[in-house]
C-alpha positions in Angstrom: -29.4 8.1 59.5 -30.5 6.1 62.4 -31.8 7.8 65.7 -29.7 6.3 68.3 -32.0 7.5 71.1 -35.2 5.5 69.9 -33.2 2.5 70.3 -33.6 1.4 67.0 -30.9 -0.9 65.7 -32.1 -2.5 62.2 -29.8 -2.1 59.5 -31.6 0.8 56.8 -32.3 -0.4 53.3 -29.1 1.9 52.0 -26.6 0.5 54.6 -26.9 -2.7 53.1 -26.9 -1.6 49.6 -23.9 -0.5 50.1 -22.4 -3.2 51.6 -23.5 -5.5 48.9 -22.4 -3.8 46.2 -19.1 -3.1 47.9 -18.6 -7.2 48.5 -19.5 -8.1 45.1 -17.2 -5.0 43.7 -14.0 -6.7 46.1 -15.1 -10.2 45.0 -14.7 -9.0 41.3 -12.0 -6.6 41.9 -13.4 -4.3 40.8 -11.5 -1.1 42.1 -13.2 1.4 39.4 -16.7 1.0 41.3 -14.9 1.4 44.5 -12.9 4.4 43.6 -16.5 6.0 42.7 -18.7 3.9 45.8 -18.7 6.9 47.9 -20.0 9.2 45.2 -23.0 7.0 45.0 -26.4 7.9 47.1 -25.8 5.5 49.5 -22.4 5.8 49.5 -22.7 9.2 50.5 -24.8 8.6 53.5 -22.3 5.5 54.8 -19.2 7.7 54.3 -19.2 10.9 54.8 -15.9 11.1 55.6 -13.3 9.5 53.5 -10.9 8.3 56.2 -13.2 4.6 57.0 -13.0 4.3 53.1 -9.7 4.9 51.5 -8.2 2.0 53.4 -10.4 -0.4 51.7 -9.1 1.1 48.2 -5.3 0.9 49.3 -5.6 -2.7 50.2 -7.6 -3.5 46.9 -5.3 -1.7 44.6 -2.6 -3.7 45.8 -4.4 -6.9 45.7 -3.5 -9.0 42.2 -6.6 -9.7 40.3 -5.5 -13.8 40.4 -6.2 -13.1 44.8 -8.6 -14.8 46.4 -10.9 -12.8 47.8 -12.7 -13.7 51.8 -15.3 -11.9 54.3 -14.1 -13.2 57.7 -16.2 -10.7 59.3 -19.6 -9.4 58.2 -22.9 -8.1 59.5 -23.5 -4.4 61.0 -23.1 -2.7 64.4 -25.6 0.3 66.1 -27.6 -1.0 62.2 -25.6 1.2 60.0 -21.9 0.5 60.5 -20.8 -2.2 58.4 -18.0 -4.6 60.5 -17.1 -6.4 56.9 -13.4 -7.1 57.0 -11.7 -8.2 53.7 -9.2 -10.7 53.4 -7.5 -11.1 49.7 -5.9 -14.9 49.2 -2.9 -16.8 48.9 -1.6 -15.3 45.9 0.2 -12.3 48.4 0.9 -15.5 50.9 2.8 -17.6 48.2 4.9 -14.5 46.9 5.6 -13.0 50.5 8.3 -16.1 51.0 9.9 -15.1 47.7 10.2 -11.8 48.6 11.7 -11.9 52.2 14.5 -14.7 50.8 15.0 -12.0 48.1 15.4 -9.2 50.8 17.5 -12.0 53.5 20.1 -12.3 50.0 20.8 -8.6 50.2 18.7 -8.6 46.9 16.2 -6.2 48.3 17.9 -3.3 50.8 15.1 -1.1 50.7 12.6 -3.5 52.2 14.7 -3.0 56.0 16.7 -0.3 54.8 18.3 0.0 58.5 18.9 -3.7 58.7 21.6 -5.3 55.4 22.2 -8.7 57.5 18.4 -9.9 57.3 
């Protein structure tokens, strides 16, 4: 881990191992190697905690394999925390239209279960 105090801010070898093979597993889509990323040497030192992680493997298991896949923000912070934000395409963006006319028809109650008239 990095010691805050020295002032030292470069990004450790295993940080951005990490983060690469993180990207290129999301870019593949990959979610078996991300299930298990955190069981890895380096993924045990970046997360050693869960709760920065599973978020990552909600929005990825619900991403279609067709999705493109974006970084709109990379790089690191105090050199170990990766800021990479993922973004999966217009696959979801194309569909969402189909689903909210679905759900405005009465087709889909459950998706504003308080609200029939949307």
């Amino acid at each position: 881990m990095m010691n805050h105090a020295s002032g030292d801010l470069s990004t450790p070898a295993w940080a951005s191992a990490l983060d690469a093979d993180v990207a290129r597993a999301v870019g593949q889509h990959d979610t078996v190697f991300l299930a298990r990323a955190v069981e890895t040497e380096t993924g045990r030192m970046s997360h050693p905690w869960l709760d920065h992680h599973l978020p990552l493997l909600y929005a990825a298991g619900a991403a279609d394999e067709r999705d493109e896949v974006r970084f709109p923000v990379v790089g690191f912070d105090l050199g170990s925390l990766s800021m990479r934000s993922v973004l999966f395409g217009s696959t979801i963006r194309r569909r969402a239209p189909a689903v909210r006319s679905a759900a405005l028809a009465g087709l889909c109650p459950t998706i504003w279960p308080d609200r029939a008239d949307r």
